[in-house]
N, C-alpha and C positions, 0 to 999 in steps of 0.2 A: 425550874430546870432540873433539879436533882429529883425532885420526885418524879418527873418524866422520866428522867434516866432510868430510877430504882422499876416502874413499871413497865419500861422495855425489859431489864432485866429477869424481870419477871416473867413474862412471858417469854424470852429468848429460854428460861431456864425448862421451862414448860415444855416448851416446841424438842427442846435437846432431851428432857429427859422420852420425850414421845418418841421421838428417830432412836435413841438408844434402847429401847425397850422390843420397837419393832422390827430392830435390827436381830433381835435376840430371836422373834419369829421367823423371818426370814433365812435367817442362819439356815446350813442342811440340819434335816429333820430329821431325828433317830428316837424312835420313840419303839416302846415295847407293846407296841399294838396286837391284841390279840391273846397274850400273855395271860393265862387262867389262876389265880389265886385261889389254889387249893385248899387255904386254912380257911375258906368264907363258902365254900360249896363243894357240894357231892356229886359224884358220878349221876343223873337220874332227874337232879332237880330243872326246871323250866322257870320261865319268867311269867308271871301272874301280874296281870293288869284288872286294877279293881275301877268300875266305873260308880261314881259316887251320882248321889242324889240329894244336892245342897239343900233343898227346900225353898217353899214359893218365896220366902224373904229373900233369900237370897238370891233367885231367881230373878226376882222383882227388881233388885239392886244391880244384876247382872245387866237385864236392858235398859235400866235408867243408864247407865255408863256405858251402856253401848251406844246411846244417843248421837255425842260426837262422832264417832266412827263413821255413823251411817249418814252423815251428812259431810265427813271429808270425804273425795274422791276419790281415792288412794288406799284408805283407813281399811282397816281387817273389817268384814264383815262378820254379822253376830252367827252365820250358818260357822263359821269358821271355829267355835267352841267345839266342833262335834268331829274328831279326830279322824283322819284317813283311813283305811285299812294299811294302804302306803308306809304312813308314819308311822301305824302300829308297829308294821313289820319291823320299819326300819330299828326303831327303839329295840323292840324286841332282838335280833340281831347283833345291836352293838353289844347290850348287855350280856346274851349270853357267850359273846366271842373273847367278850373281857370276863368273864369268872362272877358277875354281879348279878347273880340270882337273887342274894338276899336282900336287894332294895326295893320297898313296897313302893309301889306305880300305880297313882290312881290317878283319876284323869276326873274333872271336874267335880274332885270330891274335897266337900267343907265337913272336917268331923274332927274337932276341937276333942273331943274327949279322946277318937282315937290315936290323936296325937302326943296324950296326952300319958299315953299306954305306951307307944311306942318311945319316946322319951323313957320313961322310967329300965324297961325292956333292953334298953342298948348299952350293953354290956361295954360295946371297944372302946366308949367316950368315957372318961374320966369323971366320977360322980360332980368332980368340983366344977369341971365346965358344963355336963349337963343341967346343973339344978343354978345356973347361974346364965351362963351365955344361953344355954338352952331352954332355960324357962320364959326367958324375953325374945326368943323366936316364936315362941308357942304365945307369947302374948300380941306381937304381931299378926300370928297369923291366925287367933279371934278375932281381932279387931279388923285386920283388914283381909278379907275372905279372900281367897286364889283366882277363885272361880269369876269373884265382881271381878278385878283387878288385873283379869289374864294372866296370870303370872305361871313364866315357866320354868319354876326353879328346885336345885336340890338341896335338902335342909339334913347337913349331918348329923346334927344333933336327936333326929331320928328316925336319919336312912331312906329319909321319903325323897320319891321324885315326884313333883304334883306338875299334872299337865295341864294347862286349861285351855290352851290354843293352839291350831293348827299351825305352826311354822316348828319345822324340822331341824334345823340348823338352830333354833334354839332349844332345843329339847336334846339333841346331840349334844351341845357345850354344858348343859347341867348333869346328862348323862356321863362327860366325860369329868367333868368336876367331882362326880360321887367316886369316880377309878380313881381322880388323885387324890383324893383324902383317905378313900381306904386304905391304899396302897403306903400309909403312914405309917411306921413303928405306934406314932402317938396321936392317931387323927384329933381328935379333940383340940391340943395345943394347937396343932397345924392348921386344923380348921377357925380357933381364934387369932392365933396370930397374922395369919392371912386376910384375918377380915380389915383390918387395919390400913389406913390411906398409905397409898404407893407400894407397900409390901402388896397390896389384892391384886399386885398385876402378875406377879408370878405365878399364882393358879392362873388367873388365864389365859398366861402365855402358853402354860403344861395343857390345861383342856384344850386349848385352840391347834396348837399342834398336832393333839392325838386325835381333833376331829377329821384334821387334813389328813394324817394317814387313813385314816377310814374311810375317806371318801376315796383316794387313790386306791388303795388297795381291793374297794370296790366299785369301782369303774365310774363311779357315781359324780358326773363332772359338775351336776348341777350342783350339790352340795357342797363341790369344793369350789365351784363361784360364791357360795352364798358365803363361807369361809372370807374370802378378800373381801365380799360387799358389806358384810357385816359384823363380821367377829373382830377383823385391825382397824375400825375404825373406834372399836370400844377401848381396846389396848390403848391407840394412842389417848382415846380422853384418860383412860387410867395413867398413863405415864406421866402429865397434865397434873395430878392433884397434889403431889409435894408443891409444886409451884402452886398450890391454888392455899396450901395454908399457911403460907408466907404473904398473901397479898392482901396490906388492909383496906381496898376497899371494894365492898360486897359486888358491886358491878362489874368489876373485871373478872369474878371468877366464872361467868359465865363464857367471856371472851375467850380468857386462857382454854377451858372445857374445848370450846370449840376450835379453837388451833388444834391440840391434840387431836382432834377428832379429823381434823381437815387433812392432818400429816399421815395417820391411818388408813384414809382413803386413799392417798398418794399412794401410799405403802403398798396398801390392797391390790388394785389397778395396776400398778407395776409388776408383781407378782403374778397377777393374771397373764399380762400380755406375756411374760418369760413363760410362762408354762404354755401357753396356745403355743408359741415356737417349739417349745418342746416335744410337744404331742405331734404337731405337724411335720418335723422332722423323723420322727418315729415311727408315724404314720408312712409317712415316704420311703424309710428303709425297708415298712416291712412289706407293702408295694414290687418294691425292687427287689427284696427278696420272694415274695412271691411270683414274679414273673421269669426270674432266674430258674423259680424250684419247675415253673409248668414249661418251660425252653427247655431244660433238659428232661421232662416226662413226655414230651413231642419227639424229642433225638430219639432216646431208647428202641421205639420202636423201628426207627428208620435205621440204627446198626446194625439191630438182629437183621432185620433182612436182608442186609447186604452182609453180613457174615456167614446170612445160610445162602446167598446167592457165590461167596468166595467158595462154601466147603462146596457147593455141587459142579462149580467150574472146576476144582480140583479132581474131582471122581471121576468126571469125563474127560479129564484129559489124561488120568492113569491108565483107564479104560480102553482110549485108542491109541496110549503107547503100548498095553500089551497085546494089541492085536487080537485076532479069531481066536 
């Protein structure tokens, strides 16, 4: 009986830390979207997208792992490595509205060495995290290639944003992940101490935010659906993992995982529905105010003429009171 209890409690602690996390999403949203960080770019510079050429190994490894995919239903297709102009744009865009020209953006590129450059090369991380935290990212990501593995993430440690799949709304959340670690007096610290379970949900609750203002700010509704559908369902599992290293035993942490995840979705979906009333409200007034503005662009014309119809009754009647 007590250990039932303790494993309620467990996941009760889960489920609560997941609603308090996403409650912090939810919250109004004031973020400094936009905002150009002068000390990281000059007047003149542009965003450069370098497209890689991983090699037939890697190629080879790319569609053995695209196997599964093409026989889920559902599943990303392997046309789907080969980026939008769309996405490009949009990528391009966020970056240079936030001031991040200087993040190298390559898009299905495996080049171990040159990451290996750009590590040594990044002055704003701290040599103790780079040649530590940073040298085991870089051993990672030998081992396990972007491009096989679709991965679409941003690696502080040096500056790269690697794309290897078509979904936008994940390439925005790593794009906005690289704005808040810049944006650190001490990114290095910030970017290891946030790597750490249940503090990792504070970057991305700060990315997830600054993607939703991007999307509002540019009209862009689909992405700020794909925001509720997918970005607060990750929140809640990340709010999920204090409770998951409290629980000893291995099969529930997948449980607990997916509560949070199920509480995110709620979250999401709620949030959607508030904002469809939103828009359709605002929708409606600006309706109402345009039909107000075209009723009185219809009157105008019909005053003048009755005002030039009062001044010329006025002149004929001066007219036959002064007589011959």
């Amino acid at each position: 009986m007590n250990s039932i209890r303790k494993r309620q409690s467990i996941l009760h602690l889960g489920l609560a830390l997941s609603f308090a996390l996403l409650g912090c999403t939810i919250a109004p949203i004031q973020n400094e979207f936009g905002r150009q960080n002068h000390s990281r770019t000059t007047d003149g510079e542009h965003v450069v997208i370098h497209r890689g050429q991983p090699g037939p190994m890697v190629n080879r490894l790319a569609k053995i792992a695209d196997v599964p995919a093409r026989m889920i239903p559902f599943g990303h297709k392997p046309t789907r490595h080969e980026i939008s102009a769309e996405t490009e744009q949009k990528i391009t865009d966020y970056l240079k509205k936030n001031g991040l020209n200087d993040v190298y953006v390559c898009v299905n590129e495996y080049d171990p060495a040159g990451e290996w450059q750009r590590l040594k090369a990044n002055r704003r991380i701290n040599p103790v995290w780079r040649y530590s935290i940073g040298v085991l990212s870089l051993a990672g990501y030998t081992l396990f290639p972007e491009p096989v593995i679709c991965a679409n993430q941003y690696n502080a440690f040096t500056n790269t944003l690697s794309v290897n799949l078509d979904e936008p709304i994940e390439i925005l959340y790593a794009a906005a992940s690289a704005k808040d670690i810049s944006a650190q007096s001490l990114p290095g610290t910030y970017a290891a101490i946030t790597s750490l379970p249940g503090i990792s949900a504070i970057p991305r609750i700060r990315a997830t935010n600054d993607v939703t203002v991007f999307a509002r700010e540019e009209g862009d509704w689909d992405t700020e659906v794909a925001v509720y559908r997918h970005l607060y369902p990750r929140i809640g599992m990340e709010g999920s993992t204090l409770a998951v290293l409290v629980s000893p035993i291995w099969w529930e942490i997948p449980l607990i995982g997916l509560g949070g995840s199920a509480a995110g979705h709620l979250a999401g979906r709620y949030v959607e529905s508030q904002r469809k009333l939103e828009l359709a409200a605002a929708n409606d007034q600006s309706d109402r105010d345009t039909n107000v503005t075209r009723r009185e662009q219809q009157a105008e014309p019909e005053d003048s003429e009755s005002s030039i119809r009062k001044v010329t009754a006025d002149r004929n009647a001066i007219r036959l009171s002064s007589g011959p």
